[in-house]
Structure formats: structure tokens, C-alpha cells
C-alpha positions in Angstrom: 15.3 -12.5 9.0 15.4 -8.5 9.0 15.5 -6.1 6.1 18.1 -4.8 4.7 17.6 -1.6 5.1 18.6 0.5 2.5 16.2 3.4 2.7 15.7 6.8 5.2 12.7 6.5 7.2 9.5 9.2 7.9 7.2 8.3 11.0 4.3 9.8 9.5 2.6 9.9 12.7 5.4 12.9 13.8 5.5 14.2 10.4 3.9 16.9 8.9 3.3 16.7 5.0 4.6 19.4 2.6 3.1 21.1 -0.9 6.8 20.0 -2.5 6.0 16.4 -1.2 5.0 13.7 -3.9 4.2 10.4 -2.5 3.3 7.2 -3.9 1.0 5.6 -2.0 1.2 2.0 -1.3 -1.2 -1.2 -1.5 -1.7 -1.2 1.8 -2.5 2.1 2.0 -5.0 2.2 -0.2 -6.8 -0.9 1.3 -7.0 0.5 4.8 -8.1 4.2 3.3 -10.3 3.2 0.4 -11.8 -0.3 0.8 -15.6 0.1 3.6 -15.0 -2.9 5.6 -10.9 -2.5 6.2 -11.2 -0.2 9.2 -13.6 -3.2 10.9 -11.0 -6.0 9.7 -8.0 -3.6 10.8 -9.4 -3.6 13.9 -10.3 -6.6 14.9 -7.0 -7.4 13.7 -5.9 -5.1 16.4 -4.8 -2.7 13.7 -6.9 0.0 13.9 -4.9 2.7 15.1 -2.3 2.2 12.6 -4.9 2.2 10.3 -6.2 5.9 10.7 -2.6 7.0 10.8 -2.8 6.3 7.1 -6.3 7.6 6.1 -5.2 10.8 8.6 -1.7 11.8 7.4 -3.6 11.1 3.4 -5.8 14.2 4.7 -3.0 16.2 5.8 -1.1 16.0 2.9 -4.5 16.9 1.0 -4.6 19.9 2.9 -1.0 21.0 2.5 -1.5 20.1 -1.4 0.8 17.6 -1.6 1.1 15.8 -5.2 -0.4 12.0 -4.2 -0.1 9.6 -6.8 -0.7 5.8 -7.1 0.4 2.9 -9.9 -2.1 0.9 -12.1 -0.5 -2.0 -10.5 -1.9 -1.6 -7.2 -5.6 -2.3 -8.4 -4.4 -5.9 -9.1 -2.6 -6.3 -5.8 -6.2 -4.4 -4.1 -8.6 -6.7 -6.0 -6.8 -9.4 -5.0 -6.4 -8.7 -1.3 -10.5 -6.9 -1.4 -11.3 -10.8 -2.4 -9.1 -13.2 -0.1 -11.3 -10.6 2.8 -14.6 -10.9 1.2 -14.1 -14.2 0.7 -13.3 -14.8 4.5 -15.8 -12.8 5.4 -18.3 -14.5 3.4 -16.6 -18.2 5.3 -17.4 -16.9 8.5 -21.0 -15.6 8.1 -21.7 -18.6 6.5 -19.9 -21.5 8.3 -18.4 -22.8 5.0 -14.4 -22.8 4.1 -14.6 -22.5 0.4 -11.0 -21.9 -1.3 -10.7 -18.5 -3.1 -10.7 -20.0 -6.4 -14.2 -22.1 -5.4 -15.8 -18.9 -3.8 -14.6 -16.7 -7.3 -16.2 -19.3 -9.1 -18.6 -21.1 -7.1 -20.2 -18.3 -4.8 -23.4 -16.1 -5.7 -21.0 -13.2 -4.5 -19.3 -12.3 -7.4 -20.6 -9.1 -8.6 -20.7 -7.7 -4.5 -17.1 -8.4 -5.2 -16.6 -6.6 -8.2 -18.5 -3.4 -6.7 -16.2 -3.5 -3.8 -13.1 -3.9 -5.8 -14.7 -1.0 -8.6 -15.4 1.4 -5.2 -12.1 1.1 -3.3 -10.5 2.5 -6.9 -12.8 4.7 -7.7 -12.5 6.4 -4.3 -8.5 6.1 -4.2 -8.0 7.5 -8.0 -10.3 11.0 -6.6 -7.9 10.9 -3.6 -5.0 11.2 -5.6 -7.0 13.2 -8.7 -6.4 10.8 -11.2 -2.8 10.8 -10.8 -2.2 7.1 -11.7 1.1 6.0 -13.2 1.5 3.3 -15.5 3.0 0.1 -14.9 5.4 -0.6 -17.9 7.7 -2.5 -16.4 11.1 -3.6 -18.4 11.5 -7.4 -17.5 15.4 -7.2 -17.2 15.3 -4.6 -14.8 13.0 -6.5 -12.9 14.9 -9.6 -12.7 17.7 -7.3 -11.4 15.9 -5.8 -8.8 14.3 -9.2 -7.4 17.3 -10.9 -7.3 18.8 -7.7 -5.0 15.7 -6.9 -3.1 13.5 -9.5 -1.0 10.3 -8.4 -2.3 7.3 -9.7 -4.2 6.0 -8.8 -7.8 3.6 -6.5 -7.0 6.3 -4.2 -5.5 8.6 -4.3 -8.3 5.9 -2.6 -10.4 5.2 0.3 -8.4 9.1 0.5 -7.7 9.9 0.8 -11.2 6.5 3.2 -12.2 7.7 5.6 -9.0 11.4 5.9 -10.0 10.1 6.3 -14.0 7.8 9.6 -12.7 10.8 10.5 -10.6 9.1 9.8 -7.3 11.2 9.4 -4.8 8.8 9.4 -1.2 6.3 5.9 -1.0 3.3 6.1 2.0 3.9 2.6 2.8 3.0 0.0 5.7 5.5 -2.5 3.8 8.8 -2.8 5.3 9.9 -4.1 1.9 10.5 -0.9 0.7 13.3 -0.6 2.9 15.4 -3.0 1.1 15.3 0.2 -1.8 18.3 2.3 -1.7 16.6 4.9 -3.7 13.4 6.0 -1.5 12.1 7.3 1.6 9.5 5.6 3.0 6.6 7.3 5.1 5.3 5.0 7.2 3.9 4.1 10.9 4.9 0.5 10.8 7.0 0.5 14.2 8.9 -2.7 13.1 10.4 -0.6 10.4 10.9 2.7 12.6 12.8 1.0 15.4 14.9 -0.9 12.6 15.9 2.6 10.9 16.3 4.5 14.6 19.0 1.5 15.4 21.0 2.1 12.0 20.6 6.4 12.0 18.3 6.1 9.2 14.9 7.4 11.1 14.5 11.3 9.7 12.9 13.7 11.2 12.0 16.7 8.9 
């Protein structure tokens, strides 16, 4: 079932950032830009190229100066998704199938995970200089807003930490983000593009 789309949509791959921009930058983003191995996952998963559309608009809109910004919350939704790949990774080179929880608990791998995890945020909090909102979410609101919007928990934290710092522009792969009235989302995710061009909500700036 489609979105709902609620939001304007940026195709950051005909975009060109601006000094007055202030983005929020995704999860996903962050994973593909900041975590070593993503750009060998993304590409065997045939992602690649949409990949480096990320990490290259990120360095665009460090050269125009734009204000980047990420929320606390995504380092629990980056550690999480750092370990379901190491974990795979560590299946395949080894011919096992541990479960996550076994290979957390179980596996000698632990602290490789930890330093990949640590790395990824280190590297993404000097991309946006420290400029890392809190996730102090008010559980009412929340409710609210997942019973209106078809997205997961992790989302509804950096929602409500982006419209508390008045942030109004998310770098984003997710379509979810659509289903949010109150943003426009930057993004090269061509699912979401073609969904917005059909309904006049693609913008061109």
C-alpha cells in the first residue's frame, strides 16, 4: 500500500543545497555516509549509486554551509542496523546462521562491533559539528502521531526532536517521511519522487 503523502519533495540529485538550509539527516543517511563497509553492502545490494548521492549532496551542503544536524535517536536505530550487517557479514564468512541475539551474546565479535558502531558516530557527529538534538519525546504526542502516520518508533523520535529545533527539511531515503504534513523531504529514493511528481508535490528550487 502507498504513502500517503503529505509532504513536498527535493530530488537531491537535481538540487543544489543552500547556507539558509538546515537539514536533519536521516538513519539511513548516516549508515550509507558514515558506517566503512555500507558502500560495499549498498552495492552489492545494487544500491550504490543511490548511496553516493547521499554522501555527495552531505558535501555540497558542507560547502555551501548549510546547518546539518542529526538526533540522539538515530545512534540507536545505527547501532542496531551496524549489527543485523555485521552480524550477516560475520554468517557468511563463516558458514554459520547465528540469530542476532546469539551472535551479540555468543560471538567473539563484540567489541569489533562496538568500534564500528562508536566510528560511524563519531564520524557523523564531525559531519554535522556536534549539532545533535535530543530526543525527549512526549509520549502522548507520540501515540498521536503513530496512530496518523504509518511509521516505526525510531521515526517518531527524530520527527518530534526536528519539529522541537524548528527543523523543517529531513535528508532522507525513507519514504515514511512523506506521510508528514509538516516537512520537506530531500531525498533520491525514486519510489518517493515519482509518487510526489504524480500528486504536484515534487519541488524544484
Amino acid at each position: 500500500m502507498p504513502i500517503d503523502l503529505r509532504a513536498t519533495v527535493i530530488d537531491i540529485r537535481a538540487d543544489a543545497p543552500r547556507s539558509s538550509d538546515i537539514f536533519l539527516i536521516d538513519t539511513n543517511v548516516l549508515y550509507w555516509t558514515c558506517y566503512l563497509r555500507a558502500l560495499d553492502l549498498a552495492s552489492a545490494r545494487g544500491q550504490g549509486g543511490k548511496a553516493r548521492a547521499y554522501s555527495n549532496y552531505i558535501n555540497k551542503a558542507l560547502l555551501a554551509q548549510s546547518t546539518l544536524q542529526l538526533c540522539v535517536a538515530s545512534l540507536a536505530e545505527l547501532a542496531h542496523v551496524i549489527e543485523r550487517d555485521e552480524c550477516a557479514i560475520y554468517n557468511q564468512r563463516h558458514g554459520t546462521s547465528l540469530s542476532l541475539k546469539t551472535y551479540r551474546h555468543e560471538s567473539q565479535e563484540r567489541a569489533s562491533v562496538v568500534e564500528q558502531v562508536q566510528n560511524a558516530w563519531l564520524l557523523a557527529e564531525g559531519i554535522v559539528d556536534r549539532h545533535v538534538l535530543p530526543a525527549a519525546p512526549i509520549v502522548g504526542e507520540l501515540h498521536d502521531t503513530l496512530a496518523s502516520a504509518a511509521v516505526d518508533g525510531y521515526d517518531l523520535l527524530i520527527r518530534h526532536a526536528a519539529l522541537s529545533a524548528g527543523i523543517r527539511q529531513i535528508l532522507t531515503d525513507d519514504a515514511d517521511y512523506g506521510e508528514f504534513a509538516d516537512f520537506q523531504i530531500f531525498t533520491a529514493n525514486n519510489s518517493l519522487i515519482d509518487l510526489a511528481r504524480e500528486q504536484g508535490k515534487l519541488l524544484r528550487r
